[in-house]
N, C-alpha and C positions, 0 to 999 in steps of 0.2 A: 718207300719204307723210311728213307732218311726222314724226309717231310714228315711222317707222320709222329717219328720219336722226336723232332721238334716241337712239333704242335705240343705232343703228351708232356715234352718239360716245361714248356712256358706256362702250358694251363695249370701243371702243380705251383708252380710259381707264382702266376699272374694274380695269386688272391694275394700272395703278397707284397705291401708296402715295399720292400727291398727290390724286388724282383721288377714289377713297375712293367711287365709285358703284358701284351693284348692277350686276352683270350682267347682259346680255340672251342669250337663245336665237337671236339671228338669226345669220344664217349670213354666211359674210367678203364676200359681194358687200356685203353691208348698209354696210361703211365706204365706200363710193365714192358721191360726192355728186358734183354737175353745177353749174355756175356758170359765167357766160358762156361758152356752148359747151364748154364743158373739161369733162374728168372730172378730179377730185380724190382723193384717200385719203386720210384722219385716220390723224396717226400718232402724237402725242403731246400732253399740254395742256399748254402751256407756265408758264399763271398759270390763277387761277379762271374768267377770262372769254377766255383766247386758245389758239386751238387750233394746232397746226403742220400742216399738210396739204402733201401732195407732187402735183405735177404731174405725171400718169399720160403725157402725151406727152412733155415733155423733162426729167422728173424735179427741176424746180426745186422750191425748199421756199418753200410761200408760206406766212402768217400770216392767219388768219381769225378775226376773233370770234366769240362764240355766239350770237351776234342773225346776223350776217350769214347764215350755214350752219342758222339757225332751228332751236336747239338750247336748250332751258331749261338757263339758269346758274345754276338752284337745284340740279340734280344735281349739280355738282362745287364749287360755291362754300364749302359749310363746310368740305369735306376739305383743300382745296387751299389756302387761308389757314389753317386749322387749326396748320399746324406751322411757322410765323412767327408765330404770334399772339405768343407767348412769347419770341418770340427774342430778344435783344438785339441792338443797332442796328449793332454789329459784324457780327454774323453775317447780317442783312438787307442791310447794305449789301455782302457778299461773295457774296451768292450774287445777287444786282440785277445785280453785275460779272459772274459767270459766265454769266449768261442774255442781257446784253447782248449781251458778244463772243459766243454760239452763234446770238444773231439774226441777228449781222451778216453772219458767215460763212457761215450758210445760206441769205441772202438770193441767195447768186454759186453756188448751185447741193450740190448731198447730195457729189459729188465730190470736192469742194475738203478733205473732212476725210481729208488723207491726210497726211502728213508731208512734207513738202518746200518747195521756193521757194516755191511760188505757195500755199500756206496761211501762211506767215510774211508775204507781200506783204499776205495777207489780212489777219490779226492787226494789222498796223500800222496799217494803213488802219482797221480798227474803232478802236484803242487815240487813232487821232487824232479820230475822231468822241465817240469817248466820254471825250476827256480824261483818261488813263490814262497817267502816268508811267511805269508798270512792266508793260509788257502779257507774258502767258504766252507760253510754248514753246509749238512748233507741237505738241510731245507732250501738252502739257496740255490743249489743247484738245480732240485727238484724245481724249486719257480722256474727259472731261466729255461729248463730244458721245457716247461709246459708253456710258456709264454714265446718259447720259438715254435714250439706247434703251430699254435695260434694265429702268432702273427706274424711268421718267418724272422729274418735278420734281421728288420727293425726292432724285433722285441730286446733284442741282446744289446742294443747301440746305449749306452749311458750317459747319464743325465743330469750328474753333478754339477755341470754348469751352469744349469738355470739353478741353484740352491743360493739362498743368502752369503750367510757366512761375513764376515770381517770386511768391512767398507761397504757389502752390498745391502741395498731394503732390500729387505721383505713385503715391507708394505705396500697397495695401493700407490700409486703416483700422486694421487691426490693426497691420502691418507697424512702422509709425513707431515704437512703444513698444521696440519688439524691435531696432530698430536704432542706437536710441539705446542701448541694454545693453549692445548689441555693441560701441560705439564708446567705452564706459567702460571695456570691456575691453583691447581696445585701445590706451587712454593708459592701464594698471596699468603699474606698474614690479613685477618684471620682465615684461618685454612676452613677450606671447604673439604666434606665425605669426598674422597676418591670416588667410590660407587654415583655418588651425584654426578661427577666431573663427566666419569664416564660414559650415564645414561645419557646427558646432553650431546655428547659427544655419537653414540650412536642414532641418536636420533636426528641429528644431521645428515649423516650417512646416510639415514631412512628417507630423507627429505631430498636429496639430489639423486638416488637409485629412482624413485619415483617417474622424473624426470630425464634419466640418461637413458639414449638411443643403445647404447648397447648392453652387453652384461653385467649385472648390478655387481656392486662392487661389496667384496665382506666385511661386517662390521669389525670392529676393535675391540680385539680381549682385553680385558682386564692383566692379565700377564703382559701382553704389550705394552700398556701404560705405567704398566711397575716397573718393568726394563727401559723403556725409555727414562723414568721418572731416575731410576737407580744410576744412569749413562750423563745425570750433569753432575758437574763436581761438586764435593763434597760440602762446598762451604756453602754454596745455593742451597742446599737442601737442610742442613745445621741451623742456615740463615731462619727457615723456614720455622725451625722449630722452636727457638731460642734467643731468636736475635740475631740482627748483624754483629753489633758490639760484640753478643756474648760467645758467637759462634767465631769468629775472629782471634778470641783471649785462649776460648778452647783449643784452635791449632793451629796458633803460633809456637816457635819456637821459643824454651827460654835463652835468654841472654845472660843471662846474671854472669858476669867475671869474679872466678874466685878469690881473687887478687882484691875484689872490694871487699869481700867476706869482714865481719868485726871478728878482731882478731886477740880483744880481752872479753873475759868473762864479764858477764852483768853488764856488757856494753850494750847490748842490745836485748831485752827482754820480750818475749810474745806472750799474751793472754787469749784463751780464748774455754768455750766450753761445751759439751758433746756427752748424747747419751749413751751409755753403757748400754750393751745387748746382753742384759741378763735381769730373769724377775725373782726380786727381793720378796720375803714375807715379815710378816710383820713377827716380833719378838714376843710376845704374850699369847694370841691365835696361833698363830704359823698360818695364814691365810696370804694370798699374793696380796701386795702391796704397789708393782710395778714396778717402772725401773728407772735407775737411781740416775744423777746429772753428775759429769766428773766437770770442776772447772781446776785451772793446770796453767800454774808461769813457766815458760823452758828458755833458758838460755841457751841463744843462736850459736853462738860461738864454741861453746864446748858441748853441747844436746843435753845436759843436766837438768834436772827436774827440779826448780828450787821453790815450787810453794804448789800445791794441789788439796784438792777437797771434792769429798762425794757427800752428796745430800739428794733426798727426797725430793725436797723442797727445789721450785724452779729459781735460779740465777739472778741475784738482784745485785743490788750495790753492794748489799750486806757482804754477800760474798765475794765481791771482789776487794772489797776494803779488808776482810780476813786474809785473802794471797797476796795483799802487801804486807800485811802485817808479817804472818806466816816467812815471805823474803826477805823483809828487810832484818828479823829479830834470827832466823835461824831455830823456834822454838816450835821442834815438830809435834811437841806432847801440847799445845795451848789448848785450849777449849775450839778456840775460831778455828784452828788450822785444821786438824785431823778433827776433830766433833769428838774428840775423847773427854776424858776428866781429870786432866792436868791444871796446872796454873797457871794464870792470867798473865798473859804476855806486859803489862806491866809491869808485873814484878819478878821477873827473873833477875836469878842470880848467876853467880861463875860458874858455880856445878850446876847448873840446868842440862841440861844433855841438849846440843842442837844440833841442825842437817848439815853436812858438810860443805853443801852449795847454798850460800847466802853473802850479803852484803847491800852495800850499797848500788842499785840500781841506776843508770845513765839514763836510761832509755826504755820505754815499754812501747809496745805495738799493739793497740783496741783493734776489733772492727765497728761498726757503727752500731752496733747492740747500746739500749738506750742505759742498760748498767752499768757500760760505760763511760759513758758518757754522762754521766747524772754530778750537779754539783756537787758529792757530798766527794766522789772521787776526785775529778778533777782540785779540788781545795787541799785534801790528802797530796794528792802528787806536787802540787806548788811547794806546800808544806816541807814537804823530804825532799825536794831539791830533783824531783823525776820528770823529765822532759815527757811526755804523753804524746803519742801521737796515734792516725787514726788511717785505717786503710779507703780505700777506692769503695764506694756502693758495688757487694756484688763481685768484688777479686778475693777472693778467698788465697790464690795464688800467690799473692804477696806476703801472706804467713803459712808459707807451706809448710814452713817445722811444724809448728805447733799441730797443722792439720792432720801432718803424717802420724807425729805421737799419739792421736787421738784413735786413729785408726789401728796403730801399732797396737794399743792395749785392747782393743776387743780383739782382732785377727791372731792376735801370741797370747795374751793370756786370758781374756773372757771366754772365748770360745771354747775353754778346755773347763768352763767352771759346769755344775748343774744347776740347769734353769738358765740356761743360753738362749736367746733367739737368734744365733749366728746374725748374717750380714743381710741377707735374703732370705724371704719366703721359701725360694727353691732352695737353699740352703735346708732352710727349718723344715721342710715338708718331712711327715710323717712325726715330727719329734713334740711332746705335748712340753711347752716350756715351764707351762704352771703349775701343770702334775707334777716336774719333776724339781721345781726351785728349792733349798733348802737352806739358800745362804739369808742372814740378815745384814742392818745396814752395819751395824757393829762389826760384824765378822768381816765384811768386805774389805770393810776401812781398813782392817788391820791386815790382811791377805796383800792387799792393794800395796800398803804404804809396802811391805817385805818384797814385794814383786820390784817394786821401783829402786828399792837401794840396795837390791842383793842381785837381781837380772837382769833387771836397765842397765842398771851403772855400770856391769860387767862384762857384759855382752859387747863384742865389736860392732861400731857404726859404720855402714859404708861413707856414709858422708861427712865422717871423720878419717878419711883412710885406713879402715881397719883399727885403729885405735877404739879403747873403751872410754863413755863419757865421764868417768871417774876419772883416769889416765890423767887425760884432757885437762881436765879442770886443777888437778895435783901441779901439774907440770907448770898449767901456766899463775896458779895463785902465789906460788911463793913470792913471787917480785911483783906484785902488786897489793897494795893497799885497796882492799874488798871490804873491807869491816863500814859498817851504817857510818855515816856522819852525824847521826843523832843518836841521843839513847834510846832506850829499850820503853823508857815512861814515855818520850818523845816520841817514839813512834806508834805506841800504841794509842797514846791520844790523838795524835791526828787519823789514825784508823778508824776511830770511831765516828759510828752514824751522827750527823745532828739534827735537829730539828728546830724552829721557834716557836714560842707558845708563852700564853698570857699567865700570869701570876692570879689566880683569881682567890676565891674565899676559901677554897678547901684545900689551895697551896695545887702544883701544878698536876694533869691527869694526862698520861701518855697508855697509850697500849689498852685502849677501852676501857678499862674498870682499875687499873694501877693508882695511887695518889700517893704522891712524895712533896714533904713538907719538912723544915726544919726551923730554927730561929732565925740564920743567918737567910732565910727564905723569904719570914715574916719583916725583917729587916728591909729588907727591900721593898715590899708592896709597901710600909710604911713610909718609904722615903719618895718613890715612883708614883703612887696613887693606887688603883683598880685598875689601871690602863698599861700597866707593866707588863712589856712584853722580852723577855730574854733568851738566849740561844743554850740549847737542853744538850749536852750530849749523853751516850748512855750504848752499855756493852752488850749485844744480843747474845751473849753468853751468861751474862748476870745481869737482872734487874732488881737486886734486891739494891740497888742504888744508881744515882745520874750524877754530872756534873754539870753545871749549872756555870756561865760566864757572865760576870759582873759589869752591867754597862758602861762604869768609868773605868775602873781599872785595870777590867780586863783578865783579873784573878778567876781562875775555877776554883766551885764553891761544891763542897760534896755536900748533898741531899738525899739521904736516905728515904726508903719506902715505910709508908705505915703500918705496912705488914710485913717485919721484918720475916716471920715466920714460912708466909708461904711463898716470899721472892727470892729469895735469898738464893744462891748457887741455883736458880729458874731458869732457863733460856728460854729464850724470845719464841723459837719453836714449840714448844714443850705449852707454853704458856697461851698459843694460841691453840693447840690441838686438846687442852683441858677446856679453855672455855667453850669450844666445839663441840666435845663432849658433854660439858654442863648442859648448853642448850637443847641439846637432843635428848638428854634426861628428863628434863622440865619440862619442853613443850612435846608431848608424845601427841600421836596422832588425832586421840580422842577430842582434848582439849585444841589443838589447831581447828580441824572442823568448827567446835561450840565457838571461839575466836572468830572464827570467819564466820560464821551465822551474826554471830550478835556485832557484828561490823554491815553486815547488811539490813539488820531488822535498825540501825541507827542511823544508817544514810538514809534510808525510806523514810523515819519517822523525819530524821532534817527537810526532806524533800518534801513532805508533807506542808510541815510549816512553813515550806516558804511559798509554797502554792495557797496556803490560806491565807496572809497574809499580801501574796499581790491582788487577790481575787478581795479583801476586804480593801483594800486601798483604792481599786477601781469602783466599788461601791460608795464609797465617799468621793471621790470626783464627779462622779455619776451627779450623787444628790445635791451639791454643792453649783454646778452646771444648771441643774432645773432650778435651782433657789434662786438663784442672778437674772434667768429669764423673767422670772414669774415678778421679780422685782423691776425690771425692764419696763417704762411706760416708751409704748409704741404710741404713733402719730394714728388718728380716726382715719380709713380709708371709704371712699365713696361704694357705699354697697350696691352690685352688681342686678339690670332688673329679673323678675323671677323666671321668663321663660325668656332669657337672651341663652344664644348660642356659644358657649363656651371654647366650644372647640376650634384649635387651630389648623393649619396645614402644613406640611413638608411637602413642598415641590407639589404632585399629582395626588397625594397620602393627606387622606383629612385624623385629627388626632382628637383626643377627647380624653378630658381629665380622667383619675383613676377613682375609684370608688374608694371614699377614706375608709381608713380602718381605722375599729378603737386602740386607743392608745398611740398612736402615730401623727403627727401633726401634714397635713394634706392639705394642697390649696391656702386657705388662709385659716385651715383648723389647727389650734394650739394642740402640744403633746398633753394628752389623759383628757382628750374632747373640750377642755377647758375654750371658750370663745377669749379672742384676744380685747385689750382695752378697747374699747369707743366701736365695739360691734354689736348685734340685734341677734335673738334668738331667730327670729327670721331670716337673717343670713346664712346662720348655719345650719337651720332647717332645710333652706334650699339650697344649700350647696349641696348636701347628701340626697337632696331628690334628683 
């Protein structure tokens, strides 16, 4: 009887992995053992010496030993510690947790592993007996208790060792090599499609599975190559996109010592210029117009705004030769500076009203923008005694004020206007900018300049410690001399644009249709010739007149326009968007077309004429050719007899003349059948036979 309740536990056992005994032949009554009056079943071993047996009358799971059930625990004892031998204490102490909670809950009966309240009621109840912080889902246990069915005690042993995780691949043993290659491909400049990278990439894989003896190995996601790709530093991948150089300037640290900071006002000046994120309309329509360019001098040293302008119109000299003007005069109503309708920065007087932040300028900072850089500036700045200098291709970093401010005025006060386009798209999403824009450029200008010397200047700077750039500026101008070192005519003249150009007969023409002429004009071309050429300057705020510089002396010579009527307080802008206007008036659609037709029916008729005139020119060569032959006396040749054989050979190929034709000279027939001097009509009777 012993023997036989042996046999019946090994055999419930032996299909399991754990259990690792031989099989027996006895038949399934053989698992039902007897134990205080009960009958039992063996249904699983749970460790080497504990077996799980179920209560044949009301199905509870009880736990029995192999001594109690009189079962030798040398049959399952190697198998069943066998594969914990090796574990590590991780994995020992995870699967100790799994067999606890499946003891505890089978202790309340085989029922209880169903999904619901009362197996989570269980779960807790065990988690608080066994001290478990984190006890499983009622799902997880329901796995584990059906996966010990299955596959006895092996099912429960866990397996978080074999998992990746931090230091460990994932990958293929081969894999890792192959995807570092990929990922150097990747950072190549010019960069190739990732999805490219990757298909060659698994098609290699495709290419040695093909060939390998054992289990093919699995291809490479796309998620693996992004995660490796994301796993090299930062500047590899920057590098990639940017540049080394530029990726390099990106994340470095700054150095700059505050200690070197310029420590007077107008020591250091920056220029620079940047679009506004707001759409303008136009003042007569109300139609959008787009959006307007700010360009902005800020002194470093105290953050003060001392020359700025908004215009439609993109950035040239012109305007930067207004934000010298604009700083060095202090005159915020000029025409150049604000685009208002004040007076002409040469002639200011004491009560003119000007900006608080002005003087004489040490030092400006360009970047490599070609307006500033253009002679009319550069000559300006000698001029006013303004040292110029010009940043790095490409570092914007080096005039971070100015960059910040620029930003500073869309992010604080553009973004609060209507008809903003914020910073980004995602910003802007859903918002219509142009349905809702209402400001012109007028309004701006004047909103703008009040933002700048009422908020700016008021407003604490961090990068003033908390001080305001007004403060700043107040504190440290007393004890310095700030005032221009030229005047106010002096500086305005060298502000201005100049150009060279010749003196001709209708006295000098600038600005396509303009013509300004005077005596002291005529004076010159009479003393210089037709060939006089002099250097023009002239105010893109007013063209109703220029100045003109004298070849010897060197005097400016005022020249007024011939229409004084319609130039007069004109600006240069103004002046181009009428003639823009004119033209589009004048040449309307209809008349462009008829234009472009009869430029075509005139090129044809040219092309004509010169096609009949080479075709008549070759007709006279032609006849002039036959006229010299026919006067040509040629030498009598020995006339051939009438049935000799004419014909020659090529190698094995016998040849024979060609049959003349009229009009073609053949053999020794003249061109138009004409017989040549000192021959016989007989000759060329038989030549043609």
């Amino acid at each position: 009887m012993k023997n036989s309740r042996q046999q019946a536990a090994v055999r419930m056992t032996g299909g399991s992995p754990v259990a690792g005994a031989v099989g027996s032949a006895a038949n399934q009554s053989a698992r039902i053992f007897h134990r205080g009056g009960k009958a039992f079943q063996v249904c699983a071993g749970l460790d080497a010496r504990t077996l799980i047996c179920r209560d044949l009358q009301d199905g509870h799971l009880v736990e029995f030993t192999v001594e109690e059930i009189g079962l030798d625990s040398g049959l399952i004892r190697q198998s069943a510690g066998g594969q914990l031998r090796d574990a590590p204490d991780s994995v020992r102490k995870e699967t100790a947790r799994r067999r606890g909670y499946l003891r505890e809950v089978a202790k309340q009966g085989v029922s209880m592993f169903r999904r619901g309240r009362w197996l989570r009621d269980a779960i807790d109840r065990a988690a608080h007996r066994l001290g478990d912080a984190r006890p499983p889902s009622d799902s997880t246990v329901v796995r584990w208790w059906q996966a010990f069915l299955r596959d006895g005690f092996a099912a429960l042993m866990s397996h978080t060792d074999l998992r990746g995780g931090k230091g460990k691949p994932r990958l293929a043993p081969g894999h890792a090599e192959k995807v570092s290659r990929a990922v150097d491909q990747c950072l190549q400049r010019p960069r190739r499609p990732v999805v490219e990278i990757l298909d060659d990439l698994n098609t290699q894989v495709s290419v040695e599975n093909a060939w390998a003896l054992g289990p093919p190995a699995r291809p490479v996601s796309r998620a693996t190559l992004y995660r490796s790709l994301h796993n090299r530093p930062a500047i590899e991948r920057l590098s990639a996109k940017v540049g080394a150089a530029e990726a390099r300037r990106m994340l470095s640290l700054s150095k700059a010592n505050p200690s070197e900071a310029p420590r007077r006002p107008l020591q250091i000046v920056q220029s620079d210029h940047g679009v506004l994120d707001v759409v303008l309309v136009d003042e007569v329509t109300g139609k959008p117009v787009g959006r307007p360019n700010l360009s902005v001098m800020i002194c470093v040293a105290t953050r003060m705004v001392v020359a700025w302008e908004v215009s439609l119109a993109s950035p040239n000299e012109q305007t930067v030769l207004a934000l010298l003007r604009q700083a060095m005069t202090g005159a915020s109503d000029t025409r150049s500076g604000a685009g208002g309708s004040g007076v002409d920065a040469g002639h200011l007087s004491i009560n003119t009203p000007r900006r608080l932040a002005h003087g004489q300028i040490e030092m400006v900072l360009f970047d490599r923008a070609k307006e500033f850089d253009s002679a009319a500036v550069q000559a300006a700045c000698t001029e006013l005694d303004i040292v110029t200098m010009f940043c790095p291709a490409y570092r914007p970093d080096n005039k971070g004020h100015i960059e910040r401010f620029i930003g500073t005025v869309n992010r604080s006060f553009i973004s609060s206007l209507p008809g903003t386009t914020y910073g980004s798209p995602k910003e802007r999403l859903g918002y219509d900018a142009e349905g809702n824009a209402t400001l012109t450029i007028s309004a701006l200008r004047e909103i703008l300049g009040r933002w700048i010397d009422t908020v700016y200047g008021l407003a604490p700077h961090q990068g003033l410690g908390g001080a305001t750039p007004e403060l700043v500026w107040r504190q440290c101008a007393p004890g310095r001399q700030l005032d221009s070192l030229h005047s106010d005519e002096a500086v305005a003249r060298a502000c201005r644009p100049s150009a060279r150009r010749h003196v001709g007969k209708s006295g000098i023409k600038l600005f396509g249709n303009q013509r300004y002429a005077s005596a002291e004009l005529e004076g010159l071309r009479l003393r210089y010739g037709r060939h006089c050429e002099v250097t023009v300057r002239f105010d893109p705020m007013d063209l109703g007149h220029i100045w003109i510089t004298h070849p010897d002396t060197r005097f400016e010579l005022l020249v007024p326009n011939v229409d004084p009527g319609y130039a007069h307080g004109l600006t240069l802008r103004e002046h181009d968007l009428l003639r823009k206007h004119q033209r589009a008036k004048n040449l309307n659609e209809t008349e462009r077309v008829r234009l472009a037709a009869s430029r075509t029916a005139l090129r044809r008729e040219i092309e004509a004429a010169q096609a009949d005139g080479t075709v008549r020119r070759r007709k006279a060569a032609a006849i002039a050719k036959d006229a010299g032959k026919r006067a040509r006396v040629r030498q009598p040749q020995e006339a051939a007899p009438p049935h000799a054989d004419n014909s020659q050979t090529l190698g094995v190929f016998r040849m024979r003349p060609r049959k003349a034709l009229p009009g073609f000279a053949l053999g020794r027939m003249s061109r138009l059948g004409v017989p040549p001097v000192g021959s016989s009509e007989a000759d060329g009777a038989d030549h043609e036979s």
